[in-house]
N, C-alpha and C positions, 0 to 999 in steps of 0.2 A: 504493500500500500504506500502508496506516493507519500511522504510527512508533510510537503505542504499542499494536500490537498485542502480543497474549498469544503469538503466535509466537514474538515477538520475540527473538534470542539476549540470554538475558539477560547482563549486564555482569562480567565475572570477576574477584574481588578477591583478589589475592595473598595466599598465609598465609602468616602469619608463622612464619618458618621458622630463626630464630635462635636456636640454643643453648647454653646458660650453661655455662662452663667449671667445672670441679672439679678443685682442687689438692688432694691428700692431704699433709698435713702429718705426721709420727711423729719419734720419737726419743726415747732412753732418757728416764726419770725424770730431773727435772732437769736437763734441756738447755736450757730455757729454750723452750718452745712455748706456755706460757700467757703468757709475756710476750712473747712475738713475739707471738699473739694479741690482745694489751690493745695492743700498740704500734701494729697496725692499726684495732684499732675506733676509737682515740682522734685517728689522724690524719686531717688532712683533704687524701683523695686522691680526693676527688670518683666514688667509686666504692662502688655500694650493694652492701655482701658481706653474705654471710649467715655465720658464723660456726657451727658446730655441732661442740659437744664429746661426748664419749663417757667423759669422764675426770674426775671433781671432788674432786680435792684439800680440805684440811684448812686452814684460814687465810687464804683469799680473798675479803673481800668481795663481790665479786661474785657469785661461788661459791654463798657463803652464802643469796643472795637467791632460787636456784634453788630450784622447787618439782616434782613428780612428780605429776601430776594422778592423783584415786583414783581413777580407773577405767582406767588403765593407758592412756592415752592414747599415741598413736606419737609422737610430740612434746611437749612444752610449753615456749612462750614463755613468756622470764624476764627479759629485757631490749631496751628498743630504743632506739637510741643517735640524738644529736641530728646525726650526720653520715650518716643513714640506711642504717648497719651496723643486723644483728639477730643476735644470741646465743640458741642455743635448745639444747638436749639432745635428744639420737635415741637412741630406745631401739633403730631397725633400723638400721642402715648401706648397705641396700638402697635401688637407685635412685626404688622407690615411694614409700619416705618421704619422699626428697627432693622428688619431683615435686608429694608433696601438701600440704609447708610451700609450695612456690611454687603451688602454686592457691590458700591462703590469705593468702597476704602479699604477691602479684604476684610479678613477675617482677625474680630479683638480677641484679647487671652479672659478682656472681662466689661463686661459694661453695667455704667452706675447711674440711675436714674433718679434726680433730685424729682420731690414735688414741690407745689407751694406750701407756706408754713401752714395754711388752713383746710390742707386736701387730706380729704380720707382715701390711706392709703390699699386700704380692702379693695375695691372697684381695680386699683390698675395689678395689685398680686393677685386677683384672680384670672385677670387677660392670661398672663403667663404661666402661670401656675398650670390652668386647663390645655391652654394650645401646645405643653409638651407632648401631649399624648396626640396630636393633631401632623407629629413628625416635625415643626419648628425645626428651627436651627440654634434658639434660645431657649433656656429657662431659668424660671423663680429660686434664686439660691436661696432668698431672706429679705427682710424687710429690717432696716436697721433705722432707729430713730434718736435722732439728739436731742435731749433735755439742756436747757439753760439751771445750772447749780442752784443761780440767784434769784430765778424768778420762774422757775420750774411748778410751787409749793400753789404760788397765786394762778395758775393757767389749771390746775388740775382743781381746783377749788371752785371757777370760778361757774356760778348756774348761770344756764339758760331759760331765758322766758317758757317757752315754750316743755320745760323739766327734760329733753333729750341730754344723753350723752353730751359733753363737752369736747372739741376739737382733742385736748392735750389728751384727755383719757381714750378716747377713741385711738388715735394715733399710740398709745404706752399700750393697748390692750393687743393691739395686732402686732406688735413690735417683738423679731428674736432676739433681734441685741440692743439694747438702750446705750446709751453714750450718753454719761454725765459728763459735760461740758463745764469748765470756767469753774471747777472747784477751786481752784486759789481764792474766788471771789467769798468765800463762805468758809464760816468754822467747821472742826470735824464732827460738833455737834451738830449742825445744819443736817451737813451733809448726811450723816446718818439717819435724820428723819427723814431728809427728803429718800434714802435709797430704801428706808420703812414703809415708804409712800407707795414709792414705784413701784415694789412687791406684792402690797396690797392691792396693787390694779392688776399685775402680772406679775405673778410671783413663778413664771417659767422661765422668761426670759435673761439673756444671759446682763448682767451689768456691769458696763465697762466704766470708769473717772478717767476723767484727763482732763485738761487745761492746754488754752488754743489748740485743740482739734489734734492733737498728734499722738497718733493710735499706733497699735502695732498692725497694721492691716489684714495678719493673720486671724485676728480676734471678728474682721468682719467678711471676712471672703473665704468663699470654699466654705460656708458653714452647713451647708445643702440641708435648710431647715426643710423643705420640704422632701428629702427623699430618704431614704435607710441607708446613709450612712454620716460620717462627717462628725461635728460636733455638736449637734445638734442632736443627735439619734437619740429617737424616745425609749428604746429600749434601756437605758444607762445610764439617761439626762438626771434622773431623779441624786442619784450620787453623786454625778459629777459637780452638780452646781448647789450642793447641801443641803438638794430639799429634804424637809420634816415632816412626816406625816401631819404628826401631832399641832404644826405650825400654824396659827390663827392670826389673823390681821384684824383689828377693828377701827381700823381708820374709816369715819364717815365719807363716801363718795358713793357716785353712782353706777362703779363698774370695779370690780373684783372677780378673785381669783377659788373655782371650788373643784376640790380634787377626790374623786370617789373611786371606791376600793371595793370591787365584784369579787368574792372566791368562788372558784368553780368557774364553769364556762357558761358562754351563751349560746343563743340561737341566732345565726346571723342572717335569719329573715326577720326576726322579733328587733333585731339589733337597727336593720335598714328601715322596719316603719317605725319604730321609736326617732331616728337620724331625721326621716323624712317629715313627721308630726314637727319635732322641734325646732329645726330649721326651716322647711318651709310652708307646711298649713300655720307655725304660730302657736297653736293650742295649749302646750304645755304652760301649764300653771305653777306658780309658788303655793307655799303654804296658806297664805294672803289672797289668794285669785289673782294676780298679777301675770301677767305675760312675761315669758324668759326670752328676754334677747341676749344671743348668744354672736360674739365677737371673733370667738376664736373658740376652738375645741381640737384637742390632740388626746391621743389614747394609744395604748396597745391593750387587743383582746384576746384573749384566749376562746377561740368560736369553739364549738361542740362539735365534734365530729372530726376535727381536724388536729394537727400534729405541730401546726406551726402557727407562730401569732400574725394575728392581723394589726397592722396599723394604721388608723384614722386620725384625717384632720380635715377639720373646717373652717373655713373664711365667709363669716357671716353664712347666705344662704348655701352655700355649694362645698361640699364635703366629695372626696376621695378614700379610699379605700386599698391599700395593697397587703399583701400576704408575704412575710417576711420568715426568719430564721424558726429553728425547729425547736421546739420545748425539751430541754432534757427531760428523759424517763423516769427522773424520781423526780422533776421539780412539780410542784404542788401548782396548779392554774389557777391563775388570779388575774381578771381587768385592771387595770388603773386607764382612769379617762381624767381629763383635764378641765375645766369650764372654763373660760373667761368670758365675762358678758355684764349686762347690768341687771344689778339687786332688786 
């Protein structure tokens, strides 16, 4: 048989099938995320991010240099930095804009997406979060939010007419990593109420201090809070970051943190219409008759029938579900589920 026959099985080449992670950055006015921004494009961490803001302030050099193409372009590039970071403005927040700065500019190692200091950041991690399973070329690593030290206490206090959720607690409630910003500005007394504070609204997520914005950027990338593995994994998270069963918060606000402890297994059709009642008919009730709005929910379950646990998380209405590592044979089955929502 001839070997270069047209028969011939032709030769199969791998695609390339690697997908660029998306950190959602938010936090009030003034938190300090355009300098947490400027502190990563200027450092050298060997890592090509793309940077895209939605937000442009008043006194920024940089800022300033921004341009809006006349014809309403979905993007326009406005700076590219010599450590091959790129800064650009998105008029959509949608994953296709992103997809088609990187079919112009190639492929980033990460991209960081600021909001405004008063946008709930639920609505855009769930664009991403869902479209990985859609084949994307991106997805949701985490949702990292910056706190101001000094005036953190007053944005999380403060009520709304209307009794909703407030901006600062919505944004801490959906939050994997907090960033206390500008502690030098505050004692360690402060400081420890306020990170009393912040536990009370989400007592999962991870909490970092620093002063002027400068992080270890391992502490906010690669933490693949939504997927089974990373630093984030809910399988181990409960050790890793010192939760306490026993731990109770009773700071007055209107979104807190509640952790419940199933032994034995469940039924994970019993499991899906309870998800689906809570989430999205609403029904579920307090002790009170109140309605449970639920901000966030992570869990691992031990389903009935099965060898391996399941793990669940939710973003406001829309919840996921994956089937992850196998139970040892003597370990005893137990759920732990997470709640974050309002009281």
């Amino acid at each position: 048989m001839n070997e270069d026959s047209d028969d011939d099985m032709p030769e199969l080449v791998p695609a390339d099938v690697t997908k660029v992670p998306v950190t959602v950055i938010t936090g009030f006015l003034g938190a300090g995320k355009t300098t947490l921004l400027n502190y990563i494009l200027t450092e050298q961490h060997g890592k090509k991010i793309a940077v895209i803001l939605n937000e442009f302030g008043e006194g920024d050099s940089i800022e300033k240099s921004m341009s809006i193409g006349e014809e309403g372009e979905l993007f326009e590039e406005w700076l590219e930095l010599r450590n091959g970071c790129l800064c650009c403005s998105v008029k959509d927040n949608g994953v296709k804009a992103i997809e088609n700065l990187m079919q112009k500019k190639g492929k980033f190692d990460y991209i960081l997406l600021e909001t405004t200091g008063l946008a709930d950041p639920g609505p855009i991690a769930s664009i991403f979060w869902l479209d990985e399973e859609l084949c994307s070329d991106v997805y949701l690593d985490g949702i990292v939010v910056m706190v101001d030290a000094k005036f953190c206490e007053r944005h999380i206090d403060e009520k709304k007419d209307d009794g909703s959720v407030n901006e600062c607690q919505k944004q801490i409630a959906l939050g994997d990593v907090i960033i206390v910003n500008k502690t030098d500005l505050v004692s360690p007394e402060q400081l420890t109420t306020l990170k009393d504070h912040i536990r009370s609204v989400n007592n999962f997520a991870k909490v970092v201090e620093t002063s002027h914005a400068k992080i270890d950027l391992d502490s906010i990338l690669d933490i693949n809070a939504y997927g089974l593995m990373g630093d984030v994994n809910l399988e181990d998270i409960f050790t890793k970051r010192g939760f306490l069963k026993g731990e109770e918060h009773v700071i007055d606000q209107g979104v807190g943190t509640i952790t419940v402890e199933i032994p034995g297994t469940v039924d994970k059709s019993s499991l899906d219409n309870f998800l689906q009642t809570l989430l999205w008919e609403k029904t579920v009730t307090d002790t009170s008759g109140n309605t449970i709005e639920i901000l966030r929910l992570k869990g691992v379950i031990a389903v009935e029938g099965s060898d391996r646990r399941l793990v669940v998380q939710a973003v406001q209405e829309l919840y996921d579900s994956q089937v992850t590592t196998v139970w040892e044979e003597d370990q005893p089955r137990a759920s732990t589920v997470v709640f974050i929502g309002e009281k």
